[in-house]
C-alpha positions in Angstrom: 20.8 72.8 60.6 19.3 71.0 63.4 17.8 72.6 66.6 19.8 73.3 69.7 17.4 70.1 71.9 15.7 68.5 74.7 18.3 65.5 75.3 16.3 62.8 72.4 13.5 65.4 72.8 14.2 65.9 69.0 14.6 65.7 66.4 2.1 73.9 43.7 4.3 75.5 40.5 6.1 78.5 41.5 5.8 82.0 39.5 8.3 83.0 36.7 11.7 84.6 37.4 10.9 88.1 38.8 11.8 91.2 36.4 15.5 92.5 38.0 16.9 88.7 37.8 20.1 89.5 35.4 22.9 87.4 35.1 26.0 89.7 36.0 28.9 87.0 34.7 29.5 83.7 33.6 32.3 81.3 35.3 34.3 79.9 33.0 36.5 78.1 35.1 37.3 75.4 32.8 40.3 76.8 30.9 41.9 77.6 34.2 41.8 74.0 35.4 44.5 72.4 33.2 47.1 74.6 34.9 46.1 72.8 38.5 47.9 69.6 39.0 44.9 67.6 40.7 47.2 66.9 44.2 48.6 70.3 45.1 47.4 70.4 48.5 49.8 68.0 50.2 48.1 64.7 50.2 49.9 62.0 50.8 50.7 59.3 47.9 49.2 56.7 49.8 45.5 58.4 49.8 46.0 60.2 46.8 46.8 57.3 44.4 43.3 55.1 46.0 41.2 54.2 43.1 36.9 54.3 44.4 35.6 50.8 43.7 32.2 51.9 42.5 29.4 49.7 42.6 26.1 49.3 42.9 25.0 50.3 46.6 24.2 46.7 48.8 21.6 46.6 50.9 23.6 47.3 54.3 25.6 50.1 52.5 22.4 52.2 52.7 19.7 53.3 55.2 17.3 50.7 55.8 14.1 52.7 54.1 16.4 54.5 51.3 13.8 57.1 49.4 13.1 56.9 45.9 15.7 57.7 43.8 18.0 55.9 45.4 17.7 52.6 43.1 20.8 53.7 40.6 22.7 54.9 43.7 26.6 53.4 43.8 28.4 53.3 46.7 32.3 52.9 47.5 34.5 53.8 50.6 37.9 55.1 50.8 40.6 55.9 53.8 41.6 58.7 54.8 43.7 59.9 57.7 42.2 60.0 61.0 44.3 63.4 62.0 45.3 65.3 59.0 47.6 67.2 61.3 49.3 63.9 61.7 49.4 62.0 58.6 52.6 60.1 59.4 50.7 58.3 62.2 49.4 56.3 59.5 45.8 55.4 61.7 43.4 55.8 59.6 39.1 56.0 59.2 37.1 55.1 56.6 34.5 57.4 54.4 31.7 56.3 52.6 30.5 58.0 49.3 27.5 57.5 46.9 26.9 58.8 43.1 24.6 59.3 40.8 26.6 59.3 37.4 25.7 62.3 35.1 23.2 61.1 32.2 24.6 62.7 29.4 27.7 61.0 29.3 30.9 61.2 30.7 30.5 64.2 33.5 31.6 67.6 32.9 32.1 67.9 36.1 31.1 66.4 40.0 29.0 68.7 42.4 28.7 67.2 45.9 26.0 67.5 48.1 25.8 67.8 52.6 22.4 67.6 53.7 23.6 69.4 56.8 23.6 68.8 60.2 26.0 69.4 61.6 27.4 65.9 61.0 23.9 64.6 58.8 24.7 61.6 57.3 24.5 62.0 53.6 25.6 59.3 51.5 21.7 58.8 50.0 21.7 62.5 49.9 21.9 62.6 45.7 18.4 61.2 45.5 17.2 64.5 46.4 18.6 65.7 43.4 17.6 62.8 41.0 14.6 65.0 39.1 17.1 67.6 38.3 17.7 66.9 34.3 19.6 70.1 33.4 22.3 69.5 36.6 22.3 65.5 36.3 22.6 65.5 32.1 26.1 67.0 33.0 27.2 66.4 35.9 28.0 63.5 38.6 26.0 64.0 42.2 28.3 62.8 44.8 27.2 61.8 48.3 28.9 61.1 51.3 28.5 60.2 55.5 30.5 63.0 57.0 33.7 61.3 59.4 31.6 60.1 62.6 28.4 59.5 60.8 26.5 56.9 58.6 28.4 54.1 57.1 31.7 56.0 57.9 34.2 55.3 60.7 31.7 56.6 63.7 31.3 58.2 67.0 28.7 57.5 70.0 27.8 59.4 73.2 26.9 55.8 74.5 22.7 56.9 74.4 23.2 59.0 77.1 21.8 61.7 74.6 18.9 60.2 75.9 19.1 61.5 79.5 16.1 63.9 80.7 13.9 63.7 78.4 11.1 63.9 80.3 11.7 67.0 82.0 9.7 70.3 80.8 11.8 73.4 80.7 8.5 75.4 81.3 8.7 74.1 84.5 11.0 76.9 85.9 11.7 75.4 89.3 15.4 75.6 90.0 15.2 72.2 91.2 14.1 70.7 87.8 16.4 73.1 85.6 19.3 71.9 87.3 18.4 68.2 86.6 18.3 69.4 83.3 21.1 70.5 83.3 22.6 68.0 85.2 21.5 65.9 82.2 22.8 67.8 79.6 26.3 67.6 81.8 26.3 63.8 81.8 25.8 63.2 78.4 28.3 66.0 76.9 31.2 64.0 79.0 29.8 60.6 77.5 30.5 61.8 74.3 33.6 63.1 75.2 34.4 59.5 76.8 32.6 57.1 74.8 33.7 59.0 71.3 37.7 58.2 72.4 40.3 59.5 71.0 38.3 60.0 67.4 36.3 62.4 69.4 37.7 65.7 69.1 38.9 65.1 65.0 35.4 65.4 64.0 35.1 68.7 63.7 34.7 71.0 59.9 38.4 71.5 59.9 39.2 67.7 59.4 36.2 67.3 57.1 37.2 69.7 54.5 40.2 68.2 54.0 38.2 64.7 53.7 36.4 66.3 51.1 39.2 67.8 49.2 40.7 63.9 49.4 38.0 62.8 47.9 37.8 65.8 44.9 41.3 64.3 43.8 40.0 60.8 43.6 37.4 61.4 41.9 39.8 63.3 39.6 38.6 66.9 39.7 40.4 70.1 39.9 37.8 71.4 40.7 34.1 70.6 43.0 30.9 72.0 42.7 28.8 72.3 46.1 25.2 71.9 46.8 25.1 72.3 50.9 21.3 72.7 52.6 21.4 74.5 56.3 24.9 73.2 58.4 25.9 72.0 54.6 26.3 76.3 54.0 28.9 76.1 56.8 30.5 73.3 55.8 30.9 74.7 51.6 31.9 78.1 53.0 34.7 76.6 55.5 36.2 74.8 52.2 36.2 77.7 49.7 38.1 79.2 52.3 40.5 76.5 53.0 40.8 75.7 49.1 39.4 78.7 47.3 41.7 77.4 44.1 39.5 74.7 43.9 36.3 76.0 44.4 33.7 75.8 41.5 30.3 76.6 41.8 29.2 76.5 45.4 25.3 76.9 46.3 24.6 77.5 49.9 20.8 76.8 50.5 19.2 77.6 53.8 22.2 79.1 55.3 23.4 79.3 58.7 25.8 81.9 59.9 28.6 80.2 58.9 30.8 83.6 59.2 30.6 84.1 63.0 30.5 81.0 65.4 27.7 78.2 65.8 26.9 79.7 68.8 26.4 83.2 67.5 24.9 81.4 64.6 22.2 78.6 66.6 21.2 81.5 68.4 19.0 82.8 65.7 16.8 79.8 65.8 14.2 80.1 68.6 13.1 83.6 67.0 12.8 81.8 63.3 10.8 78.8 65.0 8.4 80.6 67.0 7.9 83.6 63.8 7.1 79.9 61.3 5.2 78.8 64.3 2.9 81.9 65.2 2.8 83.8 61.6 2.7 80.7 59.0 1.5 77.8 60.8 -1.2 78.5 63.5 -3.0 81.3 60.8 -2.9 78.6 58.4 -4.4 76.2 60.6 -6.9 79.0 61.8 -7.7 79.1 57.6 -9.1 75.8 58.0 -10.9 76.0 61.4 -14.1 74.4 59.4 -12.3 71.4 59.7 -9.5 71.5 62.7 -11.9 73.6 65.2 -8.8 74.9 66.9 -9.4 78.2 66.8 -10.6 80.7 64.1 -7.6 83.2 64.7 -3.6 82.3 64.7 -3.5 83.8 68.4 -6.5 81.7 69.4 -5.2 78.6 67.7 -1.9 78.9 69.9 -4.0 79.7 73.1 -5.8 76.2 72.1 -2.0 74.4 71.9 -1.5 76.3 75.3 -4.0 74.3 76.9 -3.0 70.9 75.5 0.5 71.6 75.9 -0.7 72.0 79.9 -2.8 69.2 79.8 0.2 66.8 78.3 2.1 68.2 80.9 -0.5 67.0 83.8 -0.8 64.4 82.4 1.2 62.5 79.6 -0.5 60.3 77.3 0.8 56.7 76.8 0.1 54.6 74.3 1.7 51.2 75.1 4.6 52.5 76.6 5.1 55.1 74.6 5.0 58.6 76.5 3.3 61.8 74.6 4.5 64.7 76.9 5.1 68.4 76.4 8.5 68.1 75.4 7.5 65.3 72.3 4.3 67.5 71.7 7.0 70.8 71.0 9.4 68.1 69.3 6.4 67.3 66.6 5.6 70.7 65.8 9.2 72.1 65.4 10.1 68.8 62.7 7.2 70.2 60.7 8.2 73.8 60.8 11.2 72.7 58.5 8.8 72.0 55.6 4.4 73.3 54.6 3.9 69.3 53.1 4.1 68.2 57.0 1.4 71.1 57.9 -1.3 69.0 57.2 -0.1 66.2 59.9 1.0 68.6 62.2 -2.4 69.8 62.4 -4.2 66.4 62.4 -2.0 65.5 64.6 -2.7 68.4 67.2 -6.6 67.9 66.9 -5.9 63.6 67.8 -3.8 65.2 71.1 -6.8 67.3 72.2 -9.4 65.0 71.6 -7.1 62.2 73.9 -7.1 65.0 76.6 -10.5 66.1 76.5 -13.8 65.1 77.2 -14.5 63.0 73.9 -16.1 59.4 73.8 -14.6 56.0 74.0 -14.6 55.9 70.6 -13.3 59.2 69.7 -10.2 58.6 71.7 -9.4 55.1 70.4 -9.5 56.2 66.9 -7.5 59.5 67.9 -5.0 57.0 69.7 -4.6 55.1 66.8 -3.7 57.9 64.3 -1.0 59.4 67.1 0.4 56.0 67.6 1.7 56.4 63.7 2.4 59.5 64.1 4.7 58.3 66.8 6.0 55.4 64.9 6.6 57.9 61.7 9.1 60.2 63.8 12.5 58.5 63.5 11.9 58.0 59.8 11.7 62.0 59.7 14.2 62.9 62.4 16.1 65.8 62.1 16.3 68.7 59.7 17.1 67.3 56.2 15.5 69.1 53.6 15.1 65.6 52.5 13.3 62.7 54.7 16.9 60.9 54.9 16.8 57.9 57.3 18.6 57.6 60.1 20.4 54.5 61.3 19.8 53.4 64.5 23.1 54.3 66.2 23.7 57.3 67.7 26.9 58.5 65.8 24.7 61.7 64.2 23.5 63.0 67.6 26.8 62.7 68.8 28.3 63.8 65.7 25.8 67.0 66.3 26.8 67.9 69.7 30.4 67.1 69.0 30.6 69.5 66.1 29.7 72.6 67.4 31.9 71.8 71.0 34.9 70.9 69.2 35.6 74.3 67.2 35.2 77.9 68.1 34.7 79.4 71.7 31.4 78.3 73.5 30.6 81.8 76.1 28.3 80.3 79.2 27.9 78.4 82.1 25.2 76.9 84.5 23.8 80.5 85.5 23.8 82.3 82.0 22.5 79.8 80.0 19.2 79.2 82.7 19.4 83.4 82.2 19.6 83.2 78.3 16.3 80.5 78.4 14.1 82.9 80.3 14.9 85.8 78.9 13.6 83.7 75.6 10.6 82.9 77.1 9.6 86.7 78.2 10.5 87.7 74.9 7.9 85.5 73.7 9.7 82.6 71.9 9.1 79.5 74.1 8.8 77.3 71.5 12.6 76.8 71.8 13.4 79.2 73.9 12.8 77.4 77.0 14.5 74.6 76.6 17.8 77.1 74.9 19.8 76.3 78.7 20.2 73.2 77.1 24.0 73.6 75.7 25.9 70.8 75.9 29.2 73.0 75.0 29.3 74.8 78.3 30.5 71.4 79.7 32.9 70.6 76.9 36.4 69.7 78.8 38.8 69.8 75.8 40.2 73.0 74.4 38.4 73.8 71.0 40.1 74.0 67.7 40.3 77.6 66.7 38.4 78.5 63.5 39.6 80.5 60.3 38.7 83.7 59.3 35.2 82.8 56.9 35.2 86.4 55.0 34.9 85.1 51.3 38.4 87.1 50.3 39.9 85.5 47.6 37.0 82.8 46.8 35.0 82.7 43.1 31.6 84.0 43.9 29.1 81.9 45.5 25.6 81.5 45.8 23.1 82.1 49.1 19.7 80.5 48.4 17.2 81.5 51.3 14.0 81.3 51.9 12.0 84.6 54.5 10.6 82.8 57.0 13.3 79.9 57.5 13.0 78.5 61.0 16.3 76.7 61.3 18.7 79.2 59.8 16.7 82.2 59.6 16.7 84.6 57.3 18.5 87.3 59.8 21.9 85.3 60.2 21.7 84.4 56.1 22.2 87.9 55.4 24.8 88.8 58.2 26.5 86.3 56.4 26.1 87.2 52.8 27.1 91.0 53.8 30.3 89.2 55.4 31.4 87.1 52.6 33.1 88.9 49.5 31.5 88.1 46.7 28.3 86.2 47.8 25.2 86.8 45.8 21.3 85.9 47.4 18.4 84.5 46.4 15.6 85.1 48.4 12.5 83.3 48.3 9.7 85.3 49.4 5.9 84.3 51.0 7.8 81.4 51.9 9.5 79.7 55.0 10.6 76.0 53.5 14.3 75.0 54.7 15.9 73.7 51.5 14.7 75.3 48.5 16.6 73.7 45.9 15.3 70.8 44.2 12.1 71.1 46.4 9.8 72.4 43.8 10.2 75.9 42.9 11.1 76.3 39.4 12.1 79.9 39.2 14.6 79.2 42.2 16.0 76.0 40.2 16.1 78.1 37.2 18.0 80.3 38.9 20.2 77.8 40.5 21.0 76.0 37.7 22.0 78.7 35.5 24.8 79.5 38.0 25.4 75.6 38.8 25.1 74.3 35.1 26.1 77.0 32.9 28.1 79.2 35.0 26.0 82.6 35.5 26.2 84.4 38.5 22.8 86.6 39.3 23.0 89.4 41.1 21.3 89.3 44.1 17.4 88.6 43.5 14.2 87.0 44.4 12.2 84.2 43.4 8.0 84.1 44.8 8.0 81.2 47.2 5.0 78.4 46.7 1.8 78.2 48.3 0.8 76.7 51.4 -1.1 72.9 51.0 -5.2 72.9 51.0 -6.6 70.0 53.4 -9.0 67.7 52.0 -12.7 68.6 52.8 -12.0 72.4 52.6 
């Protein structure tokens, strides 16, 4: 799930299964599925009876730097109807899906993946899974750009997601958090505007029902789910909608998704600043031999202190390009989501100081260089996929992301509390988002939102929570309020470990786990898996 943020501010082998890991049932759903006719939810005939034209993906069907994997990728689109409230409109919007055919054979079965969000664009979102024999020797992976996003019909906020950037909500000056919020204000209506009347359909309520559209053509009675961070929200909201046609649903990295995205985003500036302060900066401290930045986690974030001042005296710019406070916090909370970007966050903290400090000519040229790339490298990277998933250069997922949340559920705040809420943050220690948390573009939303259904798990074949302790997107606090609240949920949690998306990332005892529910239909009880360990720099 991505960060609550500053207008464009953002974006080893595991151990063996621990003793206690027992498989308490098998799902056998298979014998129950002949009794479901495949359209029992209503669909009409004329999106029901469309056939997917599958194909091998083009070139402008996919990002423009798809990751590997993606080669055996095939793409196709189909319709479906832009208001599923109001079918007999017959306007319609268009959906793009991906696959990676199983490799045994015909498919048992199709398990579709969400990378997230909300509103993540996921149609090359199966390459994440391409190393996973057991799942792909039985089983299609199926891919798709949520309504608003990617290579589907989309949405825009115009680029005024873009307004304010530059403005530092350390600076508490009334004067500057009002700009800020006068920012934030301008760009919520754009969306609103500029998103027409499209707008307020993209919300979870008319996904689902995309996706179940798209479970009958591929001519299932059933789906499997794989969803990473907002992906949990989005597989819980369908079991509930369609629990008769739930199969096996994983929910890794999971957000709240039984209470409201407010309730649920605000967990995030505590998970940030506990990856930031107990995981990264002693790490980094590890390796002060070679970063210098401070032999102690505490005095590592003193020396980030003083840059972050410095940047905010004095920006750096390299060709245009502005390095500030706000893009220095940007940087670091991007490679919270994973340890494999600890290594440039660090490098990349040492280049920032040496540009601010008193280093030579040289020094600075070379450490302008390397920051220049790391600059380049960020829209590659944007956003909190547990997968590096380009993003196209529209807007449609920003706007998809702040449209979301506004259009369903009650959003509590205004001007006064949410400027409250931000400092309140930042005496509580948690600056690293919490400063910039006034920024909520929901408290200017104009149209009513949709309500949303009761998300309690009651009548809905057990699924599967796969979290990891020291989360910083959907930490681990919210995971389990939701896995208390949802009948029939079971947990893994992955501990010495703070990774968002586990699955497919590496850890073989959580795959194991995984795929014994996913693939053969055993449901653990709730466990643990060891997480992996953090990366050595070269030259230690």
């Amino acid at each position: 799930m991505k960060k609550l943020r500053l207008a464009v501010v953002i974006p080893a082998m595991a151990g063996s299964l621990l003793a206690g890991v027992t498989p308490a049932m098998a799902v056998t759903p298979d014998a129950e599925d002949a009794a479901l006719p495949l359209n029992s939810t209503n669909i009409p005939a004329r999106y029901a009876d469309q056939v997917l034209d599958w194909h091998g993906c083009t070139a402008d069907e996919l990002p423009s730097a798809p990751p590997a994997g993606a080669e055996d990728i095939e793409c196709a689109t189909f319709t479906t109807p832009r208001d599923w409230n109001r079918t007999s409109e017959r306007v319609d919007i268009s959906i793009a899906v991906s696959r990676l055919k199983a490799t045994g054979g015909e498919a048992k079965a199709s398990v579709l993946t969400n990378p997230g969000g909300p509103g993540a664009p996921g149609r090359i979102f199966p390459a994440r899974l391409r190393n996973q024999d057991k799942l792909r020797a039985q089983q299609d992976i199926v891919g798709f750009d949520p309504r608003g996003t990617g290579k589907s019909t989309n949405i825009t906020c115009g680029g005024a997601i873009g307004t304010g950037s530059s403005l530092d909500p350390r600076d508490r000056d009334r004067r500057n958090l009002n700009l800020i919020l006068d920012a934030t204000r301008y760009a919520a209506r754009s969306c609103q505007v500029k998103s027409g009347e499209l707008g307020p359909l993209i919300n979870t309520h008319q996904t689902v029902r995309d996706i179940d559209l798209l479970r009958v053509l591929l001519g299932r009675e059933k789906i499997n789910w794989v969803g990473y961070s907002a992906g949990t929200w989005m597989g819980a909201h369908y079991a509930t909608a369609f629990p008769e046609r739930t199969g096996r649903f994983v929910l890794d990295s999971a957000t709240e998704f039984t209470t409201t995205w407010q309730k649920s985003f605000d967990w995030q500036p505590l998970g940030f600043e506990r990856r930031w302060r107990q995981d990264f900066l002693p790490w980094m401290a590890k390796y002060d031999s070679i970063y210098h930045f401070g032999t102690t986690g505490e005095a590592a974030r003193q020396t980030y202190e003083d840059l972050r001042a410095a940047l905010a005296d004095e920006p750096v710019d390299l060709d245009g390009e502005t390095v500030g406070p706000n893009e220095l916090d940007s940087t670091i909370a991007g490679a919270l989501y994973n340890k494999r970007a600890f290594i440039g966050l660090a490098e990349h903290l040492v280049n920032l100081r040496t540009l601010t400090g008193d280093a030579s000519t040289a020094q600075k040229t070379e450490a302008a260089k390397e920051v220049r790339v790391k600059v380049a490298a960020e829209p590659e990277v944007f956003g909190p996929m547990p997968l590096m998933v380009p993003v196209d250069e529209s807007d449609a997922y920003d706007a998809s992301f702040w449209t979301i949340p506004c259009n369903e559920g009650h959003w509590r705040g205004n001007r006064a509390s949410v400027i409250w809420q931000s400092q309140q943050l930042i005496d509580q220690d948690l600056p690293l988002l919490g400063a910039g948390w006034l920024i909520q573009p929901c408290i200017f939303w104009k149209k009513k939102p949709i309500d949303l259904p009761e998300v309690d798990g009651e009548g809905v074949p057990p699924v599967l929570i796969v979290q990891s302790v020291h989360d910083p997107a959907t930490p681990l606090e919210g995971a389990k309020r939701a896995h208390r609240a949802f009948e029939n949920s079971r947990m893994l949690t992955i501990t010495d470990e703070g990774d968002h998306g586990i699955y497919a990332g590496g850890n073989a005892c959580a795959d194991d786990v995984v795929e014994k529910y996913l693939v053969d239909g055993i449901v653990p009880e709730d466990s643990s898996c060891p997480g992996m360990p953090l990366p050595v720099p070269s030259g230690d």
